[in-house]
C-alpha positions as CSV (number, residue, x, y, z in Angstrom):
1,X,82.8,-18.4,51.9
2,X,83.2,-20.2,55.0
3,X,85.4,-19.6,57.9
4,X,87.6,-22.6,57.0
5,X,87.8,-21.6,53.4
6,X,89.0,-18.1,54.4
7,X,92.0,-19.5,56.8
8,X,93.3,-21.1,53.2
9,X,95.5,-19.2,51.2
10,X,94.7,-17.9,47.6
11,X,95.8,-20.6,45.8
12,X,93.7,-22.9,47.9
13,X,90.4,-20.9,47.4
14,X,87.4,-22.4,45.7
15,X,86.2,-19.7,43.4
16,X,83.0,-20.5,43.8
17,X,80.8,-17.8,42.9
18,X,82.7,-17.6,39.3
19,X,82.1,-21.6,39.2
20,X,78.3,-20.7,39.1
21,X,78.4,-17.9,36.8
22,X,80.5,-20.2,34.4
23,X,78.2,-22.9,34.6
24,X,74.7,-20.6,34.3
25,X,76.2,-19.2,31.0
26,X,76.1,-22.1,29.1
27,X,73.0,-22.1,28.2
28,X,72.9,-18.8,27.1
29,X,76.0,-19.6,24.1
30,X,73.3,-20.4,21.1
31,X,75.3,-18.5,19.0
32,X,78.6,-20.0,18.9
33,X,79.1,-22.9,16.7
34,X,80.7,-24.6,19.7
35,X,76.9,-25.0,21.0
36,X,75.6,-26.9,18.4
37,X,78.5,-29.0,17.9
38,X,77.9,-30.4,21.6
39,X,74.3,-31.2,21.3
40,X,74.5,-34.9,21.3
41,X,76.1,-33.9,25.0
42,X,73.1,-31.9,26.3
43,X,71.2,-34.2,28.7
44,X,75.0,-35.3,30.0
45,X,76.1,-31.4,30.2
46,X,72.9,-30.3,32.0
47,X,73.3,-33.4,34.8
48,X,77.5,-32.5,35.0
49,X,77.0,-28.4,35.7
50,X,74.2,-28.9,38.1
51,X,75.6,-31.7,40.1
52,X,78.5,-29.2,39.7
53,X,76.1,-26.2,41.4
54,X,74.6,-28.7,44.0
55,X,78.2,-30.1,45.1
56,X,78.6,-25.9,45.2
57,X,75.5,-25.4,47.3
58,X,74.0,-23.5,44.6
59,X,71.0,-26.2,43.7
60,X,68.8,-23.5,42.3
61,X,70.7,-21.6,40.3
62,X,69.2,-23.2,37.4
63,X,65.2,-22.7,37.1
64,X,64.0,-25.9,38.1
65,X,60.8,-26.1,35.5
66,X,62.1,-25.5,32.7
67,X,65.4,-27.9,33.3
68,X,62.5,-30.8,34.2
69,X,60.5,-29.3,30.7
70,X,63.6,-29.9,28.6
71,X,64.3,-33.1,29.8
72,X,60.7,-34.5,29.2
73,X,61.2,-33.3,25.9
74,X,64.3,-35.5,25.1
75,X,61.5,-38.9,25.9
76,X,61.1,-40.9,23.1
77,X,57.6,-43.4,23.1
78,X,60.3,-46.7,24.2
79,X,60.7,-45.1,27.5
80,X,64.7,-43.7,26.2
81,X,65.5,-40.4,26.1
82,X,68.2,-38.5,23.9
83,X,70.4,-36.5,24.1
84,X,68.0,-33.3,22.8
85,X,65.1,-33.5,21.2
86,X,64.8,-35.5,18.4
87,X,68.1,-37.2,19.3
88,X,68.1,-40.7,19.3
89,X,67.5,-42.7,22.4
90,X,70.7,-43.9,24.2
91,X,71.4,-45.4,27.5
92,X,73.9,-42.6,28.6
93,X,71.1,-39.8,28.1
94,X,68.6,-42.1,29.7
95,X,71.1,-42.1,32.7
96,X,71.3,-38.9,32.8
97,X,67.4,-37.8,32.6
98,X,66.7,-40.0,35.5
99,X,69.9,-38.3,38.0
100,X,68.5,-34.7,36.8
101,X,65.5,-35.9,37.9
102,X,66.0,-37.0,40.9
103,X,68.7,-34.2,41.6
104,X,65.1,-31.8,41.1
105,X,63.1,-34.3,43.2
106,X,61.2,-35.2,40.0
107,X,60.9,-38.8,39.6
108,X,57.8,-38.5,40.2
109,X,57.3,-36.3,36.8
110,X,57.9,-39.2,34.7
111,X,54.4,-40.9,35.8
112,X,52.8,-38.2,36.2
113,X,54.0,-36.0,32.7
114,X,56.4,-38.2,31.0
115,X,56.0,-42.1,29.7
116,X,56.0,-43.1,32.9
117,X,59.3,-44.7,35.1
118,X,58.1,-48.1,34.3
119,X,58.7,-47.9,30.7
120,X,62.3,-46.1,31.1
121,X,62.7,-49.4,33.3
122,X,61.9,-51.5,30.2
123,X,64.0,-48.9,27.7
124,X,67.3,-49.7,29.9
125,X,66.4,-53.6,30.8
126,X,66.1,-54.2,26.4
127,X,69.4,-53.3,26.2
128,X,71.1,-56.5,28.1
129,X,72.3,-58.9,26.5
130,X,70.9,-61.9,27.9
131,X,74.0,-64.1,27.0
132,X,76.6,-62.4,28.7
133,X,74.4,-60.1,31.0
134,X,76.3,-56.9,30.0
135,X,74.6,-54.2,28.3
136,X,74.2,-52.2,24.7
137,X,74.0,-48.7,24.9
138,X,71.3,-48.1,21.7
139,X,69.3,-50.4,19.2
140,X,72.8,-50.4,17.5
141,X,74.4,-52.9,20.0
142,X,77.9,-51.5,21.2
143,X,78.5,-52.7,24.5
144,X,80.7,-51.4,27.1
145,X,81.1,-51.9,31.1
146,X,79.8,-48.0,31.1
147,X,76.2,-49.1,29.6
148,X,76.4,-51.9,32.3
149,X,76.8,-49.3,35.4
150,X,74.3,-46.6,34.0
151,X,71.9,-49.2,33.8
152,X,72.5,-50.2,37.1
153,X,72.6,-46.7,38.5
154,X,69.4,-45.3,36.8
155,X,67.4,-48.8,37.6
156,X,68.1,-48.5,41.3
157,X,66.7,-45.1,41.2
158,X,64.1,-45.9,39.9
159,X,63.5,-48.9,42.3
160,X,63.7,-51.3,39.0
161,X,66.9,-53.0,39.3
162,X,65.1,-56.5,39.1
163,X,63.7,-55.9,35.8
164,X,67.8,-56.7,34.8
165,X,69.4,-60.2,35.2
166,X,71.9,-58.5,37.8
167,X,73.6,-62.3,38.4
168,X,74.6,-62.2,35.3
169,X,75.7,-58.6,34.6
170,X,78.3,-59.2,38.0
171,X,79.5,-62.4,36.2
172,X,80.5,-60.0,33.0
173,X,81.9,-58.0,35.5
174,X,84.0,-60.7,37.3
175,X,85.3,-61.1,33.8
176,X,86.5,-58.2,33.0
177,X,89.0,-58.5,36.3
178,X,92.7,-58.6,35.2
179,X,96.2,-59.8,37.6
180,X,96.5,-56.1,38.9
181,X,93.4,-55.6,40.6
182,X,92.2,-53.5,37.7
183,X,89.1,-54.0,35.5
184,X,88.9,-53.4,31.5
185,X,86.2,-51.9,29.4
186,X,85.9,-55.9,28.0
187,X,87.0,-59.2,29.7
188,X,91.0,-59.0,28.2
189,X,91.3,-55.1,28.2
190,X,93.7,-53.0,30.3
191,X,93.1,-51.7,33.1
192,X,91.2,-48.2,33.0
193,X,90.6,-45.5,35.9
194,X,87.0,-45.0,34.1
195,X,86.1,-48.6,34.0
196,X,87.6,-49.4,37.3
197,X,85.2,-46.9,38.9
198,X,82.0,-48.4,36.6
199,X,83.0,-51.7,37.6
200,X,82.8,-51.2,41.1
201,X,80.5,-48.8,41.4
202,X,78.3,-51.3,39.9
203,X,79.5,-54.3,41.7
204,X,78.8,-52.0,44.9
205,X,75.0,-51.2,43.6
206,X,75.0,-55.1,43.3
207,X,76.0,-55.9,47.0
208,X,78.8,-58.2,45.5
209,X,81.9,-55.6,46.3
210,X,83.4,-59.2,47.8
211,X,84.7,-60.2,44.4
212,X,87.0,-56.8,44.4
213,X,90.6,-57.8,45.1
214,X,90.9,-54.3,47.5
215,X,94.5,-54.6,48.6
216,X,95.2,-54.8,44.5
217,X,93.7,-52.6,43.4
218,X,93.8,-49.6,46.0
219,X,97.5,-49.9,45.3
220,X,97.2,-49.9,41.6
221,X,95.3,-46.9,42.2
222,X,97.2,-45.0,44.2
223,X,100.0,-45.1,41.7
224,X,98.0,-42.9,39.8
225,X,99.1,-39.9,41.2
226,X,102.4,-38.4,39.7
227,X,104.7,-36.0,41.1
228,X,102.7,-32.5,40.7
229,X,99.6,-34.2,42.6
230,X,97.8,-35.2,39.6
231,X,96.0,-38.3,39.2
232,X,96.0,-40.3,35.8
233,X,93.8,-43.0,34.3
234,X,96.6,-45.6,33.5
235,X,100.6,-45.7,33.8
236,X,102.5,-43.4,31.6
237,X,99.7,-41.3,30.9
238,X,99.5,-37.5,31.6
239,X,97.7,-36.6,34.5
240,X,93.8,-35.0,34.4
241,X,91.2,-33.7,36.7
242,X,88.6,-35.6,35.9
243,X,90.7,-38.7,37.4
244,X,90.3,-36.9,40.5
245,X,86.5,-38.6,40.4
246,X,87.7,-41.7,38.9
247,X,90.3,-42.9,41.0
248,X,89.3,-41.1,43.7
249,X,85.3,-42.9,44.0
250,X,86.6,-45.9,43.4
251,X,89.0,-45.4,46.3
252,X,86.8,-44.5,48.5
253,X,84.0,-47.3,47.6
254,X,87.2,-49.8,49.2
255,X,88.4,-47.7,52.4
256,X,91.3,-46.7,51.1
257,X,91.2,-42.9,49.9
258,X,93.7,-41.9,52.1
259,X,96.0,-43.9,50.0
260,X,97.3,-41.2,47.7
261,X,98.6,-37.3,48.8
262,X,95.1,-35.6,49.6
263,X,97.3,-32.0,49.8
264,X,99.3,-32.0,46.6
265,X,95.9,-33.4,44.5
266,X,94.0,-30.6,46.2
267,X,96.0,-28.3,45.3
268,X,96.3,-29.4,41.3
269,X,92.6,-29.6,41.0
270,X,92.3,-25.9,42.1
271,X,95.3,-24.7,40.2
272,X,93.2,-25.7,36.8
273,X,90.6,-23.6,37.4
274,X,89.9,-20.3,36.1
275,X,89.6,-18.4,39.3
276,X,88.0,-15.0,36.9
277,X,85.8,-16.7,34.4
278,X,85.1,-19.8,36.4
279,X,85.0,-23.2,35.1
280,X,87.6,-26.1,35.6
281,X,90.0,-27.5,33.1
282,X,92.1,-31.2,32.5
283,X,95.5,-29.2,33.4
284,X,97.1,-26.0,34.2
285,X,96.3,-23.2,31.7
286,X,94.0,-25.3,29.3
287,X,90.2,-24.4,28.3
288,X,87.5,-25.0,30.6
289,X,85.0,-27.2,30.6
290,X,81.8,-28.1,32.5
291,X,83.0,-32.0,32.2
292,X,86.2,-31.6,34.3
293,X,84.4,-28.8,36.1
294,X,82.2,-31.2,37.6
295,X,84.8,-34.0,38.1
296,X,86.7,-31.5,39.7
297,X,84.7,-30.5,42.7
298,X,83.5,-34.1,42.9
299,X,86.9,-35.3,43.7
300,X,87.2,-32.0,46.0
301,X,84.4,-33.0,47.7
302,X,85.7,-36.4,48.1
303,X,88.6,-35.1,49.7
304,X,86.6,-33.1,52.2
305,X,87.1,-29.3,50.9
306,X,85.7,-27.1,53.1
307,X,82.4,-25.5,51.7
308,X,81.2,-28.2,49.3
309,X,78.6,-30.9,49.7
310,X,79.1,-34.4,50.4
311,X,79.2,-36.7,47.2
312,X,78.1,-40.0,46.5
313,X,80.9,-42.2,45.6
314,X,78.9,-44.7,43.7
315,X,76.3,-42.5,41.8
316,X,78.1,-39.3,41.9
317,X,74.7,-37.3,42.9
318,X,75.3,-35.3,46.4
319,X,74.6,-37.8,48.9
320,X,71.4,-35.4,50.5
321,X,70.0,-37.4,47.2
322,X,71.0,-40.3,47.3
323,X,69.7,-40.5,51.1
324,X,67.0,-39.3,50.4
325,X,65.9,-41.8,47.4
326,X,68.0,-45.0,48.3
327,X,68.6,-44.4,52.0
328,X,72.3,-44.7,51.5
């Protein structure tokens, strides 16, 4: 605990130290059903909790080796990884192999133990579509604006984003802008916190954030917020922490995070947590989980909580990454 954080009162206190425990223990649940049902999410879950412990600044509270074992061991022979072993290949858990890696400093594993970074490269560049430049997120063929940004963010990582017809993926992007400054998961479809942020964030990777209408969509944004501080991912919708990375990124990727009440969302995303067995929920007294747990301190972080490390807005990795891989 800093000297800043102990000035705060209680109900503005990070409980950090029950944050780490909560996020070491779920590893260690194999014997709850609720395990197994989430193993298509195991790649995703190991890259949220420990981005969660290095926003903390608790990178090693997870054994380094083994993490970088078990994500080698989710490589299929295209260059994808999935989820877990034997899990098919998909974009998302590709996504996710390559931040974990370079969260560990790793990359360099996947020439050196794994199938090598130039064939994840051609995994992720297979899947666009080279019609519409937007891209699937499997073999099967759903596409979404998500698939479009992981690519994106996982290719520039890598130092392969020219493998991808990026032209073309920012012209499916420009499409997908509606009247309100907003972007949809489709070219026609509302307006969506989540895809505003993939949008951008990949429009920002792309060095074309000039097509963003800022002034329109900072204020649709910041209307997000309702009255108890709370951010939400369209209007009428009940407010959740994990908008509080959402709407919060994308905000800052356009200048304009000071738009919305930094105090009164502060203090919402530290009233859902569970200050005894750690962990971070949507709302007020609801379960815990290690996906709003994440979102949670990344929009804290965002908002400049004392104690935590800086996040990257665009690839939501702590920016001592980032730096040091992109020079950003």
């Amino acid at each position: 605990m800093t000297e800043e954080t102990k000035a705060l009162p209680d109900e503005l206190q990070l409980a950090t130290s029950a944050h780490v425990k909560y996020i070491q223990s779920l590893d260690t649940r194999k014997d709850e059903y609720e395990y197994w049902l989430t193993e298509h999410l195991r790649l995703n879950g190991l890259y949220w909790g420990l981005t969660a412990l290095h926003l903390l600044g608790h990178p090693d509270a997870l054994p380094r080796a083994e993490t970088i074992d078990f994500v080698l061991s989710c490589q299929h022979e295209n260059g994808g990884f999935g989820a877990a072993p034997r899990h098919d290949a998909h974009l998302l858990s590709t996504v996710s192999a390559v931040q974990i890696l370079a969260l560990n400093d790793a990359l360099g594993d996947l020439d050196s133990r794994g199938r090598g970074r130039a064939q994840v490269g051609a995994f992720i560049a297979n899947l666009q579509n080279p019609q519409t430049g937007t891209f699937a997120g499997d073999e099967w063929g759903e596409e979404d604006t998500r698939f479009l940004y992981g690519a994106f963010n996982a290719l520039s990582l890598l130092g392969l984003l020219h493998l991808v017809d990026v032209n073309k993926a920012v012209d499916h992007i420009a499409a997908c802008a509606n009247f309100d400054g907003g972007y949809g998961v489709s070219p026609g479809a509302e307006s969506h916190s989540g895809q505003i942020f993939t949008c951008v964030a990949a429009l920002t990777i792309a060095g074309r954030q000039d097509l963003v209408d800022t002034d329109r969509l900072g204020r649709w944004l910041s209307e997000r917020q309702v009255a108890g501080g709370g951010l939400n991912g369209r209007p009428e919708k009940k407010e959740d922490v994990c908008y509080s990375w959402w709407v919060l990124s994308s905000l800052e990727m356009i200048g304009k995070t000071h738009w919305i009440d930094r105090d009164k969302l502060i203090s919402f995303i530290l009233g859902c947590q569970d200050t005894e067995k750690g962990g971070i929920s949507d709302r007020p007294g609801d379960m815990v989980d290690v996906w709003h747990t994440v979102f949670g301190l990344a929009g804290l972080s965002l908002l400049d909580y004392p104690g935590l490390q800086p996040v990257d807005e665009v690839y939501c990795l702590p920016k001592s990454t980032t730096q040091k891989i992109l020079g950003r």
